[in-house]
C-alpha positions in Angstrom: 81.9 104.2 97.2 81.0 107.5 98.0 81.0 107.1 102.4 83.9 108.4 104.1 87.0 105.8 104.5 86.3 105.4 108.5 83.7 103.8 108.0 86.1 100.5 107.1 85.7 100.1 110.6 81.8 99.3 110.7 82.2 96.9 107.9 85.2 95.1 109.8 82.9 95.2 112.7 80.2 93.3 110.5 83.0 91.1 109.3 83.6 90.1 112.5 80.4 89.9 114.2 79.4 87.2 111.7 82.3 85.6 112.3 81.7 85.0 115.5 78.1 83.6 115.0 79.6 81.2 112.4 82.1 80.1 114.4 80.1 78.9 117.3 77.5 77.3 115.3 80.6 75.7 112.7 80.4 71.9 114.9 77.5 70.4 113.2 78.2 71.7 109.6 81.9 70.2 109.5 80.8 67.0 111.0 78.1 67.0 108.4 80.5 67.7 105.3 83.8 67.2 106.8 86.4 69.9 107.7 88.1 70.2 104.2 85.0 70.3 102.2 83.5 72.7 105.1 87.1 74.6 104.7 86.1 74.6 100.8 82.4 76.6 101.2 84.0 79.0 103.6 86.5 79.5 100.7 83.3 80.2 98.1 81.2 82.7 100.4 84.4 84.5 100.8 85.1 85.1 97.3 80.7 85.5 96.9 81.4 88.6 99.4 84.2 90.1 97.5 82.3 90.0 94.2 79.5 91.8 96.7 82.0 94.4 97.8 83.4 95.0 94.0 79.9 96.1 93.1 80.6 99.4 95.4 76.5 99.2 96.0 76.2 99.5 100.2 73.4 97.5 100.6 75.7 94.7 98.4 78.5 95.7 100.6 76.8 95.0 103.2 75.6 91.3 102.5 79.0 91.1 101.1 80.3 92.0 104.9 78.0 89.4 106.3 79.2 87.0 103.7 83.0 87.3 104.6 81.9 86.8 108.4 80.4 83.3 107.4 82.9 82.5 105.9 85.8 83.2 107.9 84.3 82.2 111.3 84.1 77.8 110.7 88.0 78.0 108.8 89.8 77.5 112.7 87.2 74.9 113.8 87.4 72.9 110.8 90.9 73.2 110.6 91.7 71.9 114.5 90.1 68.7 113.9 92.3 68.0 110.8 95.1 69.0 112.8 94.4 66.7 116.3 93.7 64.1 114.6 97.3 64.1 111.8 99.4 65.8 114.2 101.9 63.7 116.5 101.5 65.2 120.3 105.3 65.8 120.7 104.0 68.3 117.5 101.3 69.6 118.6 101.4 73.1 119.5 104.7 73.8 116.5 102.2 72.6 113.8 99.2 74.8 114.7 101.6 77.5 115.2 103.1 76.5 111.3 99.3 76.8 110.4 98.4 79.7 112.3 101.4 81.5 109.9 98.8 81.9 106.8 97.5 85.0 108.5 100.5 87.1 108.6 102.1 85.2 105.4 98.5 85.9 103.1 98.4 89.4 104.6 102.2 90.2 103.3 101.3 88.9 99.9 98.1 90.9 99.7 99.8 93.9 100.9 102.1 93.5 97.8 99.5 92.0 95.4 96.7 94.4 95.8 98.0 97.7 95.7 100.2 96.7 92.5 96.9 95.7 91.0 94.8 98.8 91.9 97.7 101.2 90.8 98.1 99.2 87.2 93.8 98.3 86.7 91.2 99.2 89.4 89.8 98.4 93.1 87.5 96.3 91.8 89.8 94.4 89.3 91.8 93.9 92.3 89.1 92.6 94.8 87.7 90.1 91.3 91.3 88.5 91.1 91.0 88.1 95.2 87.8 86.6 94.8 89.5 84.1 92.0 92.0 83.1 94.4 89.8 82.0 96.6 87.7 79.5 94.3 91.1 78.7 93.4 92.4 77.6 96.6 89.1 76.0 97.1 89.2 74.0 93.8 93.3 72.9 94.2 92.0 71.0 98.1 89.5 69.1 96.0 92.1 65.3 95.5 93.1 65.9 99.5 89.3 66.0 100.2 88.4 62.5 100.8 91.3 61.4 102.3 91.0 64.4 105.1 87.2 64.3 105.8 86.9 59.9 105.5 85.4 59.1 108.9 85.2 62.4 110.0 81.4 63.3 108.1 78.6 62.3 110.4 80.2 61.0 113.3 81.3 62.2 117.0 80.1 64.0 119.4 80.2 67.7 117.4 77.2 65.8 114.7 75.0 66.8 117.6 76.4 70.3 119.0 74.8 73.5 118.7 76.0 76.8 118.8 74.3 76.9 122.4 76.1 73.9 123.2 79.4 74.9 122.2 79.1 77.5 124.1 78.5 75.5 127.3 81.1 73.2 127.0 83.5 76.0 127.0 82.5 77.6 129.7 81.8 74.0 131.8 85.4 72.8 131.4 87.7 75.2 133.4 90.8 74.7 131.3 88.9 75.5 127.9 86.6 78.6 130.2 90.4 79.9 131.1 91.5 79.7 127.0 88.4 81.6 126.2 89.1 84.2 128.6 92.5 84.1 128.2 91.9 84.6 123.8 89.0 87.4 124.5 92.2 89.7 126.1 94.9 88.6 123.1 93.1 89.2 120.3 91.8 92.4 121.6 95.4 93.3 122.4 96.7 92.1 119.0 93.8 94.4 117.0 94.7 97.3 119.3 98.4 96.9 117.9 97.7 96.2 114.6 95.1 99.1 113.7 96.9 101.6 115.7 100.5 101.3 115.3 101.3 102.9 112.0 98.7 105.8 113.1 100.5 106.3 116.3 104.1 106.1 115.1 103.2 108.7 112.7 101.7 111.2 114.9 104.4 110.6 116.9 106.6 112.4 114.2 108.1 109.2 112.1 107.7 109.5 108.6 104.8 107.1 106.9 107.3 104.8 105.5 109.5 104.6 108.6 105.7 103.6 110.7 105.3 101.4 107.6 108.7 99.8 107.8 108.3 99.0 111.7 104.6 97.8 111.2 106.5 95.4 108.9 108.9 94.5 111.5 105.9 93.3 113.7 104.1 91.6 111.2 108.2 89.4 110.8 108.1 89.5 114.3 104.2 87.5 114.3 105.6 85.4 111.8 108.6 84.4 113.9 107.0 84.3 117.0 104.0 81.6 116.0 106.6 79.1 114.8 109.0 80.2 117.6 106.3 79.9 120.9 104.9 76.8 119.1 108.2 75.0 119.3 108.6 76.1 123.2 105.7 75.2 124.1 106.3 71.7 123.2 110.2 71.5 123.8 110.7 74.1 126.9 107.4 75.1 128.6 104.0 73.4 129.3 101.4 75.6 126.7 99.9 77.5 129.6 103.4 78.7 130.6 104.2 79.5 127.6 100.8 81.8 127.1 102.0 83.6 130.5 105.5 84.1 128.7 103.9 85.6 125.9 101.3 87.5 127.3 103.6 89.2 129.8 105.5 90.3 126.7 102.5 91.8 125.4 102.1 93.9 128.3 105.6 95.0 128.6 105.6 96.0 124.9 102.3 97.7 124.9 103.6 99.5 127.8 106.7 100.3 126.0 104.9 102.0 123.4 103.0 104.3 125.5 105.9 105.6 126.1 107.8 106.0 122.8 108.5 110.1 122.1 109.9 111.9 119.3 113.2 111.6 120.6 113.5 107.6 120.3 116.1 107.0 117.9 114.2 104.8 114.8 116.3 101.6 115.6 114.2 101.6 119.6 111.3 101.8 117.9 111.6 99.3 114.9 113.1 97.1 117.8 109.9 97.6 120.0 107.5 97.4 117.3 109.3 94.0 116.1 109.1 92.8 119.8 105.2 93.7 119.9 104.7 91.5 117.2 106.3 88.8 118.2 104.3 88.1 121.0 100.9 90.1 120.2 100.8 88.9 116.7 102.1 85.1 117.7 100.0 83.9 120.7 97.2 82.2 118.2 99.1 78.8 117.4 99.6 77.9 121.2 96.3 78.6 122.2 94.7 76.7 119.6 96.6 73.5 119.8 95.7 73.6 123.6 91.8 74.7 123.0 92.3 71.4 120.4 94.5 69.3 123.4 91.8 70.3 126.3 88.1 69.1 124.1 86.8 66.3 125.3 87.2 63.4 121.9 85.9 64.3 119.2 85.0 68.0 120.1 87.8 69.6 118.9 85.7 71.6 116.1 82.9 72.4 118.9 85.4 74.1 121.5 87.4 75.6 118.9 84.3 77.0 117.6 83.3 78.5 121.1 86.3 79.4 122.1 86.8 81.4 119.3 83.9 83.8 119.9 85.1 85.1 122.6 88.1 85.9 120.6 86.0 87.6 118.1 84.3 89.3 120.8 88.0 90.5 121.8 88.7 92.0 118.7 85.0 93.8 118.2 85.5 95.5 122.1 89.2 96.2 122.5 89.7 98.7 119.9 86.6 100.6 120.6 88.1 100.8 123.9 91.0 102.0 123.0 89.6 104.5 120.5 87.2 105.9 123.7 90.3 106.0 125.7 92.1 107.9 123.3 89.0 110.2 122.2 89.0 110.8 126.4 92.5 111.8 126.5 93.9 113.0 123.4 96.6 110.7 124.0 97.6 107.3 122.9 100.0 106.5 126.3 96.1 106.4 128.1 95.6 103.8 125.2 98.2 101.6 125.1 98.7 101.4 128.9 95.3 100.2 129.1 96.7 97.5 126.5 100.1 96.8 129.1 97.7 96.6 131.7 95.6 93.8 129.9 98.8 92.1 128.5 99.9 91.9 132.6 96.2 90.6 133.2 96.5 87.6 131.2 100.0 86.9 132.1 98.4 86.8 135.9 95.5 84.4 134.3 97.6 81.8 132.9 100.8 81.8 136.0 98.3 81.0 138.3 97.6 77.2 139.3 95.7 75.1 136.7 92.0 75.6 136.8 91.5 71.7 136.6 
């Protein structure tokens, strides 16, 4: 496009900044059209951005940016209320956690599909058939769309919930204030680890395909982990437990990582990298179903929704952060102990007594 490749990291922040806005203001438009056909729209402005972005014009890119951020902010609210109101309570934290496993499983495939695609056409050729399997997911929910959103349209309390309000009710309610908090710290952690690692690892000496081979080993760790923690917490461990289990992971890791040197052997750090990911890559399930658990009836969709800026206001602050911190330094160990450190915070957060 003619701008230098850093500047990904504007456009994610647009991305996510939206995101965040749409999230918070998602309770009234999914009680109006019902989570699946809400779940549908955000589906179309998605694939509307990408055809934006394919055009390679900025000030398209841009809206396209924006675009993406609506449309990805309201899929987690609109989701939890299908979710708590299908899913048995003796299930509920292993089937969020089974939902929550898109992420990592849609980023694998793209990872494979894309680059195959741009190597045998062209970006844009790969972003159009992106864009087409979007509207095609979209079109393949349309016979499940009654039967999810009959009774739901119109009614409960989120009909009447604005952005404002959303955001008030999280922060009124201690147990969904401590989520919030509790989100703004893991998702920040879990961006920090996902942007940085390869980039570390290889100025750490590894070769680009042994960093790419233990980012992968994080990402199998994610996948593991969100299934894994989901079924703890609702065999083992009360949810909040388990969040102190996995966030005190997190810290340890992120620790662990400030310390890796060119004379780890490969297998410590594929190890360390796998155990990163399987608890900052697989917190997301567990909180959700207990954001979901804690909203008053019927406000699943309006907690969700304000809970969840705060976690996009994690992952807009954290790896600035950690980018000033390693600017500061000219080292990553400054970096990622400030990421232990905030691991070991939220592991003190969510040991403590319940906030009720």
């Amino acid at each position: 496009m003619g701008v230098d490749p850093s500047t990904v990291g504007i456009f994610t922040s647009i991305v996510y900044l939206f995101a965040a806005i749409a999230a918070v203001s998602s309770a009234r438009p999914v009680a109006a059209l019902g989570a699946l056909r809400a779940s549908q729209l955000c589906l179309g402005m998605c694939a509307a951005g990408i055809v934006l972005v394919a055009t390679a014009w900025l000030p398209l890119v841009v809206l396209g940016a924006i675009l993406l951020g609506l449309g990805y902010g309201p899929v987690t609210p609109s989701s939890a209320i299908i979710l708590v109101s299908t899913l048995p309570a003796r299930y509920r934290s292993l089937g969020f956690s089974v939902k929550q496993t898109g992420v990592p499983v849609g980023a694998g495939a793209c990872g494979l599909a894309i680059p195959a695609l741009v190597a045998a056409f062209d970006w844009q050729v790969a972003a159009y058939a992106l864009a087409a399997a979007a509207v095609t997911g979209a079109v393949l929910c349309q016979p499940l769309q009654r039967d999810f959103d009959e009774g739901v349209r119109g009614s409960g309390p989120s009909a009447s919930t604005s952005p404002l309000g959303s955001l008030a009710l999280v922060w009124r309610l201690p147990r969904l204030r401590e989520l919030a908090i509790g989100s703004f710290v893991f998702a920040g952690i879990q961006m920090c680890v996902v942007t940085y690692l390869v980039v570390f690892l290889t100025e750490t000496g590894l070769g680009l395909a042994a960093a790419g081979l233990a980012m992968t080993c994080a990402m199998i760790g994610g996948l593991v982990g969100r299934i894994g923690w989901g079924w703890v917490a609702d065999n083992l461990l009360a949810p909040r437990r388990t969040l102190a289990l996995v966030s005190l992971l997190m810290g340890m890791t992120s620790l662990g990582l400030a310390c890796v040197a060119p004379s780890w052997p490969l297998a410590a750090v594929i190890a360390l990298s796998a155990a990163a990911g399987l608890s900052s890559i697989a917190w997301n399930g567990v909180y959700l179903a207990e954001v979901a658990h804690r909203a008053p009836p019927g406000m699943a969709t309006a907690a969700t929704g304000g809970t969840m800026f705060c976690t996009y206001a994690g992952v807009m602050v954290w790896p600035t952060v950690f980018y000033v911190a390693h600017a500061a330094t000219g080292s990553y160990v400054a970096s990622f102990g400030l990421v232990g450190l905030l691991g070991l915070a939220g592991a003190a957060l969510f040991v403590r007594p319940s906030p009720d």
